[in-house]
RODO-2510 file (C-alpha; in nm, 4 decimals, decimal comma):
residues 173
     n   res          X          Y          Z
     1     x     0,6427    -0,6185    -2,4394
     2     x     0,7000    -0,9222    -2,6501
     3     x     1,0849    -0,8937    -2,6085
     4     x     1,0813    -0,9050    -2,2348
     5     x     1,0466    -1,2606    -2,1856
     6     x     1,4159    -1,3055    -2,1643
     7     x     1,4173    -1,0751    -1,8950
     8     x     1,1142    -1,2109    -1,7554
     9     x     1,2918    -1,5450    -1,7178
    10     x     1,5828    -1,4462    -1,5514
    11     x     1,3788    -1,2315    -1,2687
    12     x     1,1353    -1,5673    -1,2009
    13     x     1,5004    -1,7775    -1,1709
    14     x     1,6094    -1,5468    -0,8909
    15     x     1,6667    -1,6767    -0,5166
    16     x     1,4376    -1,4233    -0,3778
    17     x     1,1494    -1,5066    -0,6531
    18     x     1,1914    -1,8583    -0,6106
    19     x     1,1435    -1,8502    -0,2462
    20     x     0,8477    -1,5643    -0,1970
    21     x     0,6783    -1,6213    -0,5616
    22     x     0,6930    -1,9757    -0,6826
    23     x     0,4056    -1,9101    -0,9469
    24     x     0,6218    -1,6883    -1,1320
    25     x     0,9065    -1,8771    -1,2120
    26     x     0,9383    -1,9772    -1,5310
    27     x     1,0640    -2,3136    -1,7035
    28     x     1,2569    -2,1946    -1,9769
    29     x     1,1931    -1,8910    -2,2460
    30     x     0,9100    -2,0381    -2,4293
    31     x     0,7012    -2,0441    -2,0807
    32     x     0,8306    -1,7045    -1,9905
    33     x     0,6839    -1,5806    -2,3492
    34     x     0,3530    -1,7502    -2,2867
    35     x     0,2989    -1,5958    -1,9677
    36     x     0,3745    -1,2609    -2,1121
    37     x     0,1651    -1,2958    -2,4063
    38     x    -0,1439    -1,4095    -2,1909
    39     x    -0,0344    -1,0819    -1,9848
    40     x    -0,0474    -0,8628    -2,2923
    41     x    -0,3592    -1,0080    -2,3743
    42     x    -0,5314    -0,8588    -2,1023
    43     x    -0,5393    -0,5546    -2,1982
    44     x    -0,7675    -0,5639    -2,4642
    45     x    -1,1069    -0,3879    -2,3845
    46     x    -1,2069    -0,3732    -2,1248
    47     x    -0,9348    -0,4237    -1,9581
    48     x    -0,9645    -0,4141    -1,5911
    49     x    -0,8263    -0,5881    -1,2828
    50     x    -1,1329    -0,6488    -1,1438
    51     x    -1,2009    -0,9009    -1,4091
    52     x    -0,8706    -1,0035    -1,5034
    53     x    -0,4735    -0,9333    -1,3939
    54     x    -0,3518    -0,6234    -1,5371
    55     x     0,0540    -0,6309    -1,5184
    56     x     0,3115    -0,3379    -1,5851
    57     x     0,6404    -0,3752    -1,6744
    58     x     0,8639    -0,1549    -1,4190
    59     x     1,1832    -0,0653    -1,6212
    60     x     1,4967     0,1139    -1,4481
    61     x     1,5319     0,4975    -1,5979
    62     x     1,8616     0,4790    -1,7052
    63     x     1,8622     0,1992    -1,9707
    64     x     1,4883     0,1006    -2,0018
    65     x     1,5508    -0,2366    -1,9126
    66     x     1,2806    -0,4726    -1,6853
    67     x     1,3690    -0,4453    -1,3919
    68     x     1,0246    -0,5857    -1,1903
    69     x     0,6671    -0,5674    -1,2603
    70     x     0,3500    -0,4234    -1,0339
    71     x     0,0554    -0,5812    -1,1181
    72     x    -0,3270    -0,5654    -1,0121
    73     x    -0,5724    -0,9094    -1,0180
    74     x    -0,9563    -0,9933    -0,8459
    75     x    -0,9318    -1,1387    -0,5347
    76     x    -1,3144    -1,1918    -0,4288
    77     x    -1,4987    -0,8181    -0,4529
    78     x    -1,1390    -0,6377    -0,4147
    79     x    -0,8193    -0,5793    -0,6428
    80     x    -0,4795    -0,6996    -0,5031
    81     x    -0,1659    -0,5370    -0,5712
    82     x     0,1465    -0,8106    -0,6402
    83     x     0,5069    -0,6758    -0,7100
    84     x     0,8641    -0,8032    -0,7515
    85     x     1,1874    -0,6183    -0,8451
    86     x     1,4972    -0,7803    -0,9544
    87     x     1,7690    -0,8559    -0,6510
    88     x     1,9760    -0,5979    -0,7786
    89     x     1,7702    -0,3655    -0,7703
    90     x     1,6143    -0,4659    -0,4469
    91     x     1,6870    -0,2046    -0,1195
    92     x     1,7270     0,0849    -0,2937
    93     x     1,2844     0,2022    -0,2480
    94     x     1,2533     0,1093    -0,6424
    95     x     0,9442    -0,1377    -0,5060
    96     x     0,7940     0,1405    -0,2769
    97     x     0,8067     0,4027    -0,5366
    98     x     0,6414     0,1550    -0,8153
    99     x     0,3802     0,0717    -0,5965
   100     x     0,3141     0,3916    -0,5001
   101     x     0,2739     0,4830    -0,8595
   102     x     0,1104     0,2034    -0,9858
   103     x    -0,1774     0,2794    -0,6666
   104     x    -0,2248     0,6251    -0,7779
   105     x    -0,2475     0,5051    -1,1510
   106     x    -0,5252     0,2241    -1,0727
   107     x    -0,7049     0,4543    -0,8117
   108     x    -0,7483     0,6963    -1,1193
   109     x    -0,8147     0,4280    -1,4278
   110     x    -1,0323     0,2044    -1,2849
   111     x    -1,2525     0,3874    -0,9590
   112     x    -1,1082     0,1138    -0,7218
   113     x    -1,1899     0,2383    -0,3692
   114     x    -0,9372     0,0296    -0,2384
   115     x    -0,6376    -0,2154    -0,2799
   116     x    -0,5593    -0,5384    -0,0866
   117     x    -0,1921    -0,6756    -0,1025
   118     x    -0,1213    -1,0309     0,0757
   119     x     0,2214    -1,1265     0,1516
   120     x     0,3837    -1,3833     0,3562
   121     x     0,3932    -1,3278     0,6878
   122     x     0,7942    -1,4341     0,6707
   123     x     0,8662    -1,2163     0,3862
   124     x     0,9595    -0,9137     0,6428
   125     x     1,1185    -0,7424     0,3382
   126     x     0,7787    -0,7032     0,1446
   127     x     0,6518    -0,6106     0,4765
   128     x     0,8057    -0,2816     0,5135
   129     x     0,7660    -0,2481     0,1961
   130     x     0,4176    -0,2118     0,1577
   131     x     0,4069    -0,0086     0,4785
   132     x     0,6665     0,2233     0,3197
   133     x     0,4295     0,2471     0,0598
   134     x     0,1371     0,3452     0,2670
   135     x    -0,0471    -0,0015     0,3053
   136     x    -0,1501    -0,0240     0,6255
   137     x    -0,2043    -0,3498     0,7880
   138     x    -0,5096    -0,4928     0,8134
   139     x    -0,5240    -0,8285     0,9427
   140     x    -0,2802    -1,1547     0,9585
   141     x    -0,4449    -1,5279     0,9046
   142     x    -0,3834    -1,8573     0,7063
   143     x    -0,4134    -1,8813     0,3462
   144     x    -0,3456    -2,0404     0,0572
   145     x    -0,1120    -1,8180    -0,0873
   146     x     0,1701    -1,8995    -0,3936
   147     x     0,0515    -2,2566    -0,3857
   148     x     0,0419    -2,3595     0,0238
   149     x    -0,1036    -2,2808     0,3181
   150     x     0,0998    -1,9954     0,4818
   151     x     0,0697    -1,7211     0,7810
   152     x     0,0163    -1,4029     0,5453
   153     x    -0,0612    -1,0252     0,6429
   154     x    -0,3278    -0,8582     0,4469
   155     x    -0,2860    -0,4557     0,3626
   156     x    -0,5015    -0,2286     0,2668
   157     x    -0,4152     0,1322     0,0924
   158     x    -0,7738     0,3172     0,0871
   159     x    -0,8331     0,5245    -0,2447
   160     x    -0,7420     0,9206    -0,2308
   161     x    -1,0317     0,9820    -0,4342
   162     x    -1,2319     0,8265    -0,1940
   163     x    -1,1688     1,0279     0,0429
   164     x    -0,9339     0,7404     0,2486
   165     x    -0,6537     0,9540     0,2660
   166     x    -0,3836     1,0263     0,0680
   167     x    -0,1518     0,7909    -0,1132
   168     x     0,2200     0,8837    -0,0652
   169     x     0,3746     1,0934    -0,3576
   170     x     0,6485     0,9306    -0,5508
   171     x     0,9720     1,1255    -0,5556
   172     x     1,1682     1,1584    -0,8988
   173     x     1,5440     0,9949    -0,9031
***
């Protein structure tokens, strides 16, 4: 939403966005708005990630506020899955369970029979993340990835409807 750019601004500003996701950090309020609007934008028919990135807002149950995003973009013939959650909220499974649900979601929208996530090879936290999630690790190699060269691991989570097995179910808090 529109309104979220505040928001959006203060999770790009964070330690642990600045150091794993450079590209999303944000100059100042009117950049954060930009970046959503072009976001929003995307979602006009036909929206799809295979064409374009396709972002969702994850807010926190209690108070609706943004507390991270999941979001789904074309890397070659495949979609890739990107996430970040806010530091507060990080270590509690909020990033497990949103990819988890965001999965099942695109799995079911779009036909994808698969999704690819890269992350840095010395981000051990998004790591065992995505495994919690039920990514399972395909291959590591050097990439450029968030603006360098960098040692990442590649996941893969195969589609349910597929037939590649089942995603993990996402437990209600």
């Amino acid at each position: 939403m529109p309104q979220d750019a505040a928001a959006l601004l203060v999770l790009g500003n964070e330690e642990t966005a600045r150091a794993w996701l450079p590209s999303q950090v944000y100059a100042d309020r009117a950049h954060a708005a930009s970046v959503l609007a072009h976001l929003i934008r995307q979602y006009a028919t036909p929206a799809d990630p295979r064409a374009g990135p396709y972002v969702l807002g994850v807010e926190h149950r209690a108070d609706r506020r943004l507390v991270g995003h999941v979001g789904f973009s074309p890397m070659g013939a495949d979609v890739e899955i990107g996430y970040a959650m806010g530091q507060a909220y990080q270590r509690r499974g909020y990033s497990a369970e949103a990819i988890v649900a965001a999965s099942r979601w695109a799995f079911a929208q779009f036909g994808l029979p698969k999704i690819i996530a890269v992350t840095s090879a010395a981000n051990l936290a998004s790591l065992r993340t995505l495994a919690r999630a039920g990514f399972v690790h395909q291959e590591d190699k050097v990439m450029r990835f968030q603006g360098a060269g960098q040692q990442v691991g590649v996941y893969v989570m195969q589609s349910p409807l597929a037939g590649g097995g089942a995603a993990r179910q996402v437990v209600a808090r």
